[in-house]
N, C-alpha and C positions, 0 to 999 in steps of 0.2 A: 402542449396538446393542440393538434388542428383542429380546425371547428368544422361543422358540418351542420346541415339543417334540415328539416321535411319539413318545412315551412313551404314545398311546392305540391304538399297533399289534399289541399285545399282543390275545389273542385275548378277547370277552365284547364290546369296542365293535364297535356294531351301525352299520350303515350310515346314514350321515348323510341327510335328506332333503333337506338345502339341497346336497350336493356329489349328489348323485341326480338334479337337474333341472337338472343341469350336463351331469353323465355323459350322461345318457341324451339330452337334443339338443346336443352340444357344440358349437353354433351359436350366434354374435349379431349385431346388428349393429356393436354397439360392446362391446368387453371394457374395463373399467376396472381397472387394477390398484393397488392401494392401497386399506386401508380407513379412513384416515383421516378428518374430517370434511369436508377436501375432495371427496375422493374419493366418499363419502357421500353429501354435497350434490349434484354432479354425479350422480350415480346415481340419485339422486329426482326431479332437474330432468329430466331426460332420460326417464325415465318417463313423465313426466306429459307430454311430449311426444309421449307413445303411441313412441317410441324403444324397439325390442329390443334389452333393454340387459346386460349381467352383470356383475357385480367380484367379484374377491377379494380375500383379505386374507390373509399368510402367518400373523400370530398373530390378536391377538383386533380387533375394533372400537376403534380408537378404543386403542390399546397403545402408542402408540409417541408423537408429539411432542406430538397431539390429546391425549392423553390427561396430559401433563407441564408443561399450561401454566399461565399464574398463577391461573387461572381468572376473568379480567376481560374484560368485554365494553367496547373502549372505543376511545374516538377516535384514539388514541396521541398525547398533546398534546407528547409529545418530538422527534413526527415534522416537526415543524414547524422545529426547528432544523436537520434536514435538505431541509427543502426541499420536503417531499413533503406537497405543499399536494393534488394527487390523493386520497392515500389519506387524508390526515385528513376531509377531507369525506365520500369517500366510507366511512369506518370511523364515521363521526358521525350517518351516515344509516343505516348498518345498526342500528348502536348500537342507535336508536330504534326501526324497524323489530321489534326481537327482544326488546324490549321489548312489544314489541303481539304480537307470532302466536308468542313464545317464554314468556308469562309465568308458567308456574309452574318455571321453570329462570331465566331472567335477570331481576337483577332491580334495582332502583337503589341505587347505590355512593357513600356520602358518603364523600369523601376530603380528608385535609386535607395540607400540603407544609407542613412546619417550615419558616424562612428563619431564614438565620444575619446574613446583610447585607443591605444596600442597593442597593448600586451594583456588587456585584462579579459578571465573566465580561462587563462590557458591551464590553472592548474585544477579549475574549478570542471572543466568540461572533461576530462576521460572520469571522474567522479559522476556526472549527468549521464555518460555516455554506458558506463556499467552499471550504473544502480535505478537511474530514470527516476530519482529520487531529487527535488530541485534544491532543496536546503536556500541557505541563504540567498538572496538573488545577487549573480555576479553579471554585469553586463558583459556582451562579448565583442572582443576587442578587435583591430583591425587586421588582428597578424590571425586569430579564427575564421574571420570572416572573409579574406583570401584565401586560407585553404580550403574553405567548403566551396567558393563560387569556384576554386581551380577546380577541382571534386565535378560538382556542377556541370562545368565546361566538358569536363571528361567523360561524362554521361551523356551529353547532349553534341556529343563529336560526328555520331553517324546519322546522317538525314537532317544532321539541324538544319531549321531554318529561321535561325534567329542567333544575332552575333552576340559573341564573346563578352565574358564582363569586362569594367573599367574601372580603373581608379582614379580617384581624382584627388589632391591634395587638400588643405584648407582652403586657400585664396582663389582655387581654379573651381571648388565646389561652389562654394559662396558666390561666384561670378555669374555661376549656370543658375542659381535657386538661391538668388541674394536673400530670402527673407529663410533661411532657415539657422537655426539658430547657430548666433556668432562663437560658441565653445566648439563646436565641430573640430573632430582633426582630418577627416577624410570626409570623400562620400563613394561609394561602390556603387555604380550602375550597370546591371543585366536586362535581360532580357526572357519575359515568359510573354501568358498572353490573359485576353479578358474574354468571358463572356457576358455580354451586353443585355441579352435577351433569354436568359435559360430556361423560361417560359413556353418559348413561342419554339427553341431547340426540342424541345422533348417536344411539343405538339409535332414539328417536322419527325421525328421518329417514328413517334406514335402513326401519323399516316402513314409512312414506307413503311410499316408492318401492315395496317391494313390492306394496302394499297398490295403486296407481296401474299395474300391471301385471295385475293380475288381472285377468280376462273377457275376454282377448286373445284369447281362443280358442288360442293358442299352448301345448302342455305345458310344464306348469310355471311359463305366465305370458311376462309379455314385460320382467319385471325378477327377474333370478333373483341372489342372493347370496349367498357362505359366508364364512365367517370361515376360519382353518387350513387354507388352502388357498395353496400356495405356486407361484412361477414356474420354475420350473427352467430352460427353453433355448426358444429360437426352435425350432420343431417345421418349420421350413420345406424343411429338408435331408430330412428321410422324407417329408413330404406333398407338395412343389413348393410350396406355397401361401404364403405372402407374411402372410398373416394367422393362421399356424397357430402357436400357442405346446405348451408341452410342460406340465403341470399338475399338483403331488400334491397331494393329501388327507394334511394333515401328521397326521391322529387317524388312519389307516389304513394309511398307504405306499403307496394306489393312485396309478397312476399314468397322466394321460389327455391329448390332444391336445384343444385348442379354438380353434373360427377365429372368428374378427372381421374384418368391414372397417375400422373403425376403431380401434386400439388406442391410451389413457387412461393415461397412468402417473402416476396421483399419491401415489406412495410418499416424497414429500418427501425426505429428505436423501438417501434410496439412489435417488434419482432417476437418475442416471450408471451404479449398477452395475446399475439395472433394463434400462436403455437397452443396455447392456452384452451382458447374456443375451437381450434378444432381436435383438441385428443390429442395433442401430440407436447405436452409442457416441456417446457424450455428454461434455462436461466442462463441466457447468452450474452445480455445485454446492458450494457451501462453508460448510457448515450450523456454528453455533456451538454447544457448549452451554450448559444454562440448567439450573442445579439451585436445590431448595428443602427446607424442611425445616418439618414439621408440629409443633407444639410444645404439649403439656396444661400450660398455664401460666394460670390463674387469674388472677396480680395485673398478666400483661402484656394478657392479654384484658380489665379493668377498663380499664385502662389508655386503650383503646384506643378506649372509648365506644361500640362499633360503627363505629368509620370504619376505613377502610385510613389508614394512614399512609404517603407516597408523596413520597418525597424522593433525591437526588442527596447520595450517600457520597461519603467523602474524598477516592475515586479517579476519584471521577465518573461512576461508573455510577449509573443511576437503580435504584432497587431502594425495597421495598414491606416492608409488617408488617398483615396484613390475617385479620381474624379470620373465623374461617367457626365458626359453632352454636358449641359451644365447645371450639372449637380455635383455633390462632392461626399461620397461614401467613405463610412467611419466607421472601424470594427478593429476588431470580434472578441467578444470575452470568450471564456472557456471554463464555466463553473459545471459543479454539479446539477444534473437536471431531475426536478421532483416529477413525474409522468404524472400524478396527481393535478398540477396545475398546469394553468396556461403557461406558453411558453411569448414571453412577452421581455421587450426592453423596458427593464426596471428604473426608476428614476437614481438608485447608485450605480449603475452601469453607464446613463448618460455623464454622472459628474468622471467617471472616471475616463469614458472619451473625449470629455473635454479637457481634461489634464492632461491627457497623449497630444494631442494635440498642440496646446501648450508645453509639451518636452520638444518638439523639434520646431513652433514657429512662435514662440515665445512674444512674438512684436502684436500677433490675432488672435482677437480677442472673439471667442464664441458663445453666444447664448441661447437659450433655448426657443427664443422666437426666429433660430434662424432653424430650427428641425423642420419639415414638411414632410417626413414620414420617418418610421422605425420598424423594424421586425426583427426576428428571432425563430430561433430552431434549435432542435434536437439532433446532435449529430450522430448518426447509428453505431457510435462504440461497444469494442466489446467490455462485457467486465473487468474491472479493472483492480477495485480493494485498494490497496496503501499507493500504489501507483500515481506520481500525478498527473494532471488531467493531460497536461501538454506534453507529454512524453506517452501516451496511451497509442498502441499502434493504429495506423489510419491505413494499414493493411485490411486485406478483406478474406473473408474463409468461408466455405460453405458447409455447412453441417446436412449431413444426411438420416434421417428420421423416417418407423412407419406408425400407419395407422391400419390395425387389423378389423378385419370386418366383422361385423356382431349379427345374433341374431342367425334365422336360415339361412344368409350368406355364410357365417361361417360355420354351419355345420355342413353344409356343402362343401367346403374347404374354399372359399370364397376367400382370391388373394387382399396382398395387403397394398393399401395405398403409401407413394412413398412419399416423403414430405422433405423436399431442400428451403434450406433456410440460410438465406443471406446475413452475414455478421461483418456488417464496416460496408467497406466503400466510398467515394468521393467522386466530384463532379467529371473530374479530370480523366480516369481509367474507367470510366462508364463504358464505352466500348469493349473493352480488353475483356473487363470484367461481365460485361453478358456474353461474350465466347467465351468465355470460360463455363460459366453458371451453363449456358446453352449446350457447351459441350457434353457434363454431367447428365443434365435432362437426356441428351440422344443415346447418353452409355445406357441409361434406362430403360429406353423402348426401343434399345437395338438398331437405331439407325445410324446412319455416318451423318458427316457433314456435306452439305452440296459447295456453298461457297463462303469466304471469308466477309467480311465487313472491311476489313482494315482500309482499301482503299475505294470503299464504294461512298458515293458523294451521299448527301444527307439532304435529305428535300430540297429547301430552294439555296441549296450550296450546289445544285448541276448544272455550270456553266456559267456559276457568278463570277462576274467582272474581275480581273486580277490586278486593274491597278484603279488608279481616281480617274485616269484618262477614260479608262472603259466603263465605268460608272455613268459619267457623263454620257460617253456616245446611247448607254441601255438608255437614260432617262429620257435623251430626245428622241429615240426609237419608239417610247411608247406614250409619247406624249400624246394627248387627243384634245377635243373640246372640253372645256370641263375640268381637264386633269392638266393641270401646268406640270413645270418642273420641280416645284417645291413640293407636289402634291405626292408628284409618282417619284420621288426622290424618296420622300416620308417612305412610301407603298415597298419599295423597295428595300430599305431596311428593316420594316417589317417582316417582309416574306419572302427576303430572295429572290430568287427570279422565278418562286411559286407566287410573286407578283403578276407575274402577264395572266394569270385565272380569274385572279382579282379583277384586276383593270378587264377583263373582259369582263364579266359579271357587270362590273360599273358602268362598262357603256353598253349593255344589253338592254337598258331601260331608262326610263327618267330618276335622274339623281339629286340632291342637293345635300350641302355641307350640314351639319349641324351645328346650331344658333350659339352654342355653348363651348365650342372646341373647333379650330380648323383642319387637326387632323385626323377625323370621321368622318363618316357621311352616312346617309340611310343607306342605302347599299349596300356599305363595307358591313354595318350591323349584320343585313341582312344575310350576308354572304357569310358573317362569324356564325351565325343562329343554323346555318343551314347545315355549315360544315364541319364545326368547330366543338361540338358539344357542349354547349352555353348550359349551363343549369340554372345560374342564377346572375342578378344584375351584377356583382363584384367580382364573377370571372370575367369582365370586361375591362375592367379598372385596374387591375391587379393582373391578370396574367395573359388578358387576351395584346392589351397593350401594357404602355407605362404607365399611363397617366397618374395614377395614384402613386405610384414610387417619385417622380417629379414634384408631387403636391398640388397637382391642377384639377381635382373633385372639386366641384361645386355643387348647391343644391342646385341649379339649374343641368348641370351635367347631366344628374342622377336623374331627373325627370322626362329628361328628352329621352335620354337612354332606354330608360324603361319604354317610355312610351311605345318607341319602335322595336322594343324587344317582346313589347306586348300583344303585338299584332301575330309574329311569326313563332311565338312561343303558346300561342293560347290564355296569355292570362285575361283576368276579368279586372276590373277595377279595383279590387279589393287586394288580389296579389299582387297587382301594379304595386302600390302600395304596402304591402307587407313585402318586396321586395327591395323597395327604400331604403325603409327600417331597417330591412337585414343590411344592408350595405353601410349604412350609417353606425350599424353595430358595430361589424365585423372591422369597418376603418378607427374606431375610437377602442376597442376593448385591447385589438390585436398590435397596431399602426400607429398608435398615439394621434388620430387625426380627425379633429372634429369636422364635422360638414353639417352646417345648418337648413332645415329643411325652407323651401321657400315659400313663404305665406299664401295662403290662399284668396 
């Protein structure tokens, strides 16, 4: 379950501008509810469609399964054991796609699969492969696991741009990744890719939708979006209207009616209870979860040479050890998920990452003062029953649904609102999959499509750098006083080369670093508060940057933080402070990460 707060209704927050060009034409043509990256996607697609289009989001962008996932951009070559020869092409094409118009967030992923046999799971797999039934767990051997990477390869023939897999013997694997464990008989290495920042990708979305709505002549634009903004009820029993939902402003307790012809639910796993509150009940959905855990571990990031490590545990689930800068991420289970509770990494879920871990590097020893963050999610499955979880399709379908108008609307004959509803999805065909969802939307109000996505760049992926060399030359191009190399290096993998806005911003005014992190500054705050739709102090920590996936939240962090977000945000003292609290919640209930407040 994502959290969410109106712990910003307290008096000093000042009226939102993005819930303002809500309020004030509470009209669209299509309302999208979810802020997830599908939900995102379809919101920019649909813009650029010239579509009058709106979504909200009950917590932040990108909080909830978007924001929980391994961070891989990839073909899914597991998918293949299930059958789902669709989506691995079409996840193999995105792949590469997002690799060209996403490049300074995705980026290419050496990966290597330990193999323990030869010949074993070969009679065990067309049993998986027709019934999706896992039975006893049979690991799968080298002679499967060459025919899926050749498979693989053969998917990824046209437009690839990322080479061929490899194998490697025992004595030649053990040479490349001496510390992996000495029973090995091979090791296969391919090639997918990472995303690093999935955060800050959907924020870059999210603005080329807005940004593709402007000059509409319409107030406010013809793509309007908020974050904390939540659904309460079908608004259709006060209005007659069929399109009418009911809407708060979770940073205020306002409370407002907005109609849509077409209404978008891609709220992924509360897909059903969304369906639910607005009149339209659903039972689409049987999302799993998927937890991980972040780990400052030095001799396992050597280890690891820069590849993910990407292999099938004892129980058969396929799970990862993939380093990011230097940190070293640890996943993913895949159990049943209660919507009742939090969705949190459980203390049997860390011992059982730590025993993955110990199957391939048997020599590293891991414990739990080396975690510095955890999280977990809901992954938007559909139902499934006796099916198990890892064989559950990660295909996506759109279900089409109405909502009839009540009341003098409909004695008038007063049409029906239509309701599509997103079931499944993944990080990887988030494109594909909002021209698709987009497409449906336009067969509804009768328009065509103006133009494709597929190779249109993505915020600050227009004109980013294509190799280290041109990294370099952008960093001393916009070096200034102030901003060294290290600084607008940081700036740059931040924002892409929606960097040089930044760095103007920065040197528009007097600036200085903050006392608790060298890489902020009051400016950049200022410039997130301005642009970014900040609601509260932990979308800073959490998704505006890393910092808190790293483990570098202090109480000193948290109070600078606020401080300068309390200027440009209107809080008083008192929320200064109950924004703390919440951030100090939100990192210890959800993140497993305490942060001690600093004395007074």
């Amino acid at each position: 379950m994502g959290y969410t707060s109106n712990s910003g209704s307290a008096a000093g927050s000042p009226r939102r501008t993005s819930v303002s060009a809500l309020r004030e034409r509470p009209q669209a043509q299509v309302l999208i509810i979810g802020g997830g990256i599908n939900g995102v996607g379809t919101f920019r697609d649909l813009a650029l469609q010239g579509v009058d289009v709106a979504l909200v989001e009950r917590g932040d962008y990108c909080q909830g399964a978007s924001g929980a996932s391994s961070h891989m951009i990839h073909g899914g070559i597991r998918y293949l054991e299930n059958g789902e020869f669709r989506l691995v092409q079409e996840s193999v094409v995105e792949r590469n796609r997002l690799l060209k118009i996403a490049p300074h967030y995705v980026k290419p992923l050496q990966t290597t699969i330990p193999i323990f046999s030869t010949f074993s799971g070969i009679l065990s797999a067309p049993t998986r492969f027709l019934t999706h039934k896992q039975g006893k767990p049979k690991e799968r051997g080298a002679f499967l696991i060459k025919l899926g990477l050749s498979m693989y390869d053969f998917f990824s023939r046209d437009g690839g741009s990322v080479p061929r897999h490899q194998f490697r013997g025992k004595e030649k694997a053990l040479a490349e990744l001496p510390r992996l464990h000495p029973g090995i008989k091979y090791a296969a290495t391919y090639f997918d890719a990472s995303v690093h920042n999935p955060e800050r990708l959907t924020l870059d979305v999210l603005q080329d939708g807005e940004k593709a709505g402007i000059g509409s002549g319409l107030p406010g634009g013809s793509a309007r979006a908020s974050n904390y903004v939540s659904l309460l009820s079908t608004d259709a029993e006060s209005t007659g209207t069929a399109g009418a939902v009911l809407l708060r402003d979770e940073l205020t307790g306002e409370e407002f009616s907005f109609q849509a012809d077409v209404i978008v639910n891609t709220t992924g796993a509360w897909v059903d209870l969304t369906n639910e509150a607005i009149g339209a009940a659903s039972r689409f959905m049987g999302g799993t979860k998927g937890s991980h855990i972040v780990l400052d571990h030095p001799e396992l990031l050597a280890a690891c040479d820069g590849r993910e490590i990407f292999f099938e545990h004892t129980d058969g689930r396929i799970v990862l050890i993939y380093p990011m800068g230097d940190r070293v991420l640890v996943g993913t289970t895949d159990v049943e998920a209660d919507m009742a509770q939090d969705a949190v990494c459980t203390e049997a879920e860390i011992d059982y990452f730590f025993d993955l871990v110990g199957h391939v590097f048997p020599s590293i020893k891991v414990e739990r003062s080396h975690i510095v963050y955890s999280f977990a999610g809901v992954r938007p499955l559909p139902r499934h029953d006796d099916t198990q979880p890892g064989f559950v399709s990660r295909d996506y379908r759109i279900e089409r649904s109405e909502r009839k108008a009540s009341g003098a609307a409909a004695a008038q004959g007063g049409e029906a609102a239509v309701v599509l509803s997103l079931i499944g999805g993944k990080w990887t065909t988030f494109r594909a999959l909002a021209e698709h969802l987009s497409n449906d939307v336009l067969r509804e109000l009768g328009m065509e499509r103006k133009t494709s996505t597929a190779k249109l760049a993505i915020g600050g992926g227009q004109g980013f750098p294509d190799s280290e060399d041109g990294i370099q030359d952008w960093v001393k191009k916009h070096m200034a006083p102030g901003l060294g190399a290290d600084r607008v290096s940081g700036l740059l993998t931040r924002y892409g080369t929606r960097a040089e806005d930044v760095i103007a911003y920065l040197t528009a005014g007097e600036d200085r670093k903050l006392r608790s992190t060298n890489e902020l500054s009051v400016r950049e705050l200022e410039f997130m508060a301005v642009n970014e739709q900040i609601g509260h102090l932990v979308d800073v920590l959490i998704r505006r940057t890393s910092l808190a996936f790293r483990g570098l939240v202090t109480g000193e962090l948290l109070n600078e933080i606020a401080e300068v977000l309390a200027t440009q945000l209107g809080w008083d003292s008192a929320k200064r402070e109950v924004e703390i609290q919440h951030a100090q919640e939100v990192l210890l209930r959800f993140h497993g990460v305490t942060v001690h407040s600093l004395v007074a």
